[in-house]
C-alpha positions as CSV (number, residue, x, y, z in Angstrom):
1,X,55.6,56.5,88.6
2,X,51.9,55.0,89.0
3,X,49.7,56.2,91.8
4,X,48.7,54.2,94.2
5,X,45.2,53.6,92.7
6,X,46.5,53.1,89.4
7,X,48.9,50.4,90.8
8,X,46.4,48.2,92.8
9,X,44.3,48.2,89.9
10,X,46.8,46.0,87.8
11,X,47.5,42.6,89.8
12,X,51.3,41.9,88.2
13,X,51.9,45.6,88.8
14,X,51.0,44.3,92.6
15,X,53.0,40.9,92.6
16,X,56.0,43.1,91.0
17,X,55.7,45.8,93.6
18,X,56.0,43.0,96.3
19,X,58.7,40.5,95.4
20,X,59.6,42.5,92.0
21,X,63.5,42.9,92.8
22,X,66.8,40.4,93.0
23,X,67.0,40.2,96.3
24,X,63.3,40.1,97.7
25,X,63.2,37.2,95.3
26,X,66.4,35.6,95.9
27,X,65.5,35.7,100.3
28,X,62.2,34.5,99.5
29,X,64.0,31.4,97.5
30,X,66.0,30.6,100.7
31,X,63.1,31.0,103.0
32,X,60.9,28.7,101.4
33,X,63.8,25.9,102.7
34,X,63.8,26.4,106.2
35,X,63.8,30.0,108.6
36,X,67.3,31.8,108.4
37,X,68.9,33.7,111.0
38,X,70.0,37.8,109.5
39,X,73.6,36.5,109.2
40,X,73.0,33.5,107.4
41,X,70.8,34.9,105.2
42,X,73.4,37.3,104.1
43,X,76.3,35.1,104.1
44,X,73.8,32.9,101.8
45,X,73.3,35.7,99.5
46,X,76.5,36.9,97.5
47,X,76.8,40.0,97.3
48,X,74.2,42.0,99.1
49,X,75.2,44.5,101.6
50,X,73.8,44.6,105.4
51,X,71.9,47.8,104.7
52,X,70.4,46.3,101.6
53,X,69.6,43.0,103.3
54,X,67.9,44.5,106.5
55,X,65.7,47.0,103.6
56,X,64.3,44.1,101.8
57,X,63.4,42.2,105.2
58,X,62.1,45.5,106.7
59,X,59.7,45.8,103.5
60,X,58.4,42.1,103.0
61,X,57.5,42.3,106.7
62,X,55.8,45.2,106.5
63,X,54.2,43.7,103.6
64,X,53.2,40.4,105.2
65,X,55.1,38.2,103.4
66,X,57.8,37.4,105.8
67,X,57.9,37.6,109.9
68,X,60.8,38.7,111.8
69,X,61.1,36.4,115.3
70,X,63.1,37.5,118.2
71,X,64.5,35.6,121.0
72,X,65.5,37.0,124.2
73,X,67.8,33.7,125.1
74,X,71.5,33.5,126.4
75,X,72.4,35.1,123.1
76,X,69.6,36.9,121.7
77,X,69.1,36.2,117.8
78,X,66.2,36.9,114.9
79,X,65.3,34.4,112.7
80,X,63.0,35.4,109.6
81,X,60.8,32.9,108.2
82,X,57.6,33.0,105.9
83,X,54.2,33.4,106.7
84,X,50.7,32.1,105.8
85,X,50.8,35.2,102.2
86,X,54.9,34.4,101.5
87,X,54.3,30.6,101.3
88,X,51.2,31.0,98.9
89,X,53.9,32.4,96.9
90,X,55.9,29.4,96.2
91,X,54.1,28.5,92.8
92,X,55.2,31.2,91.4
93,X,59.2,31.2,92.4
94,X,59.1,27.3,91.6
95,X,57.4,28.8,87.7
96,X,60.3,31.5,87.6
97,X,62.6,28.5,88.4
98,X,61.2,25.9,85.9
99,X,61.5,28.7,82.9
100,X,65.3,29.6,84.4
101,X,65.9,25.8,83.6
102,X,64.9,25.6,80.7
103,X,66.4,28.7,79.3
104,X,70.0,27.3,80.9
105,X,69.0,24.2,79.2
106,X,68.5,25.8,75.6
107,X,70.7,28.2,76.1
108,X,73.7,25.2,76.5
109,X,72.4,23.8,73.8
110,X,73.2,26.7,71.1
């Protein structure tokens, strides 16, 4: 495992530290759509566990790519939506969605 120094000093080792998993990249294609309560996020994502789910929020928060937003209403609910730092990273989902396509497209092809 890299240090921390050595990490920072290599930007994709950064970007892959930050969204470099299934699911952080799977919630971050949902949130790009619209905010998403916890539930619906997970009901959304087939598959991933509560404990897994609630992880991967916990750590983009903490990372500033998402925000958590609480409210105290009849029935009190979070919603989770992107900030400012997760949006500037919609170029590069909508790049890992373009090369998906075309490998589905070739791949059909064969």
């Amino acid at each position: 495992m890299p240090r921390k120094q050595e990490l920072w000093a290599c930007p994709v080792a950064v970007t892959v530290n930050l969204i470099g998993n299934k699911w952080k990249l799977l919630i971050l294609r949902n949130l790009f759509s619209r905010p998403y309560r916890f539930n619906e996020l997970r009901k959304s994502l087939n598959g991933i566990s509560q404990k897994v789910l609630t992880e991967n929020l916990r750590k983009m928060a903490a990372d500033g790519i998402i925000m958590r937003i609480e409210f105290d209403e009849k029935v009190f609910h979070t919603e989770y939506k992107l900030t400012d730092l997760g949006e500037s990273m919609r170029p590069i989902i909508k790049a890992l969605e373009n090369w998906g396509s075309e490998y589905m497209s070739k791949s059909a092809a064969d």
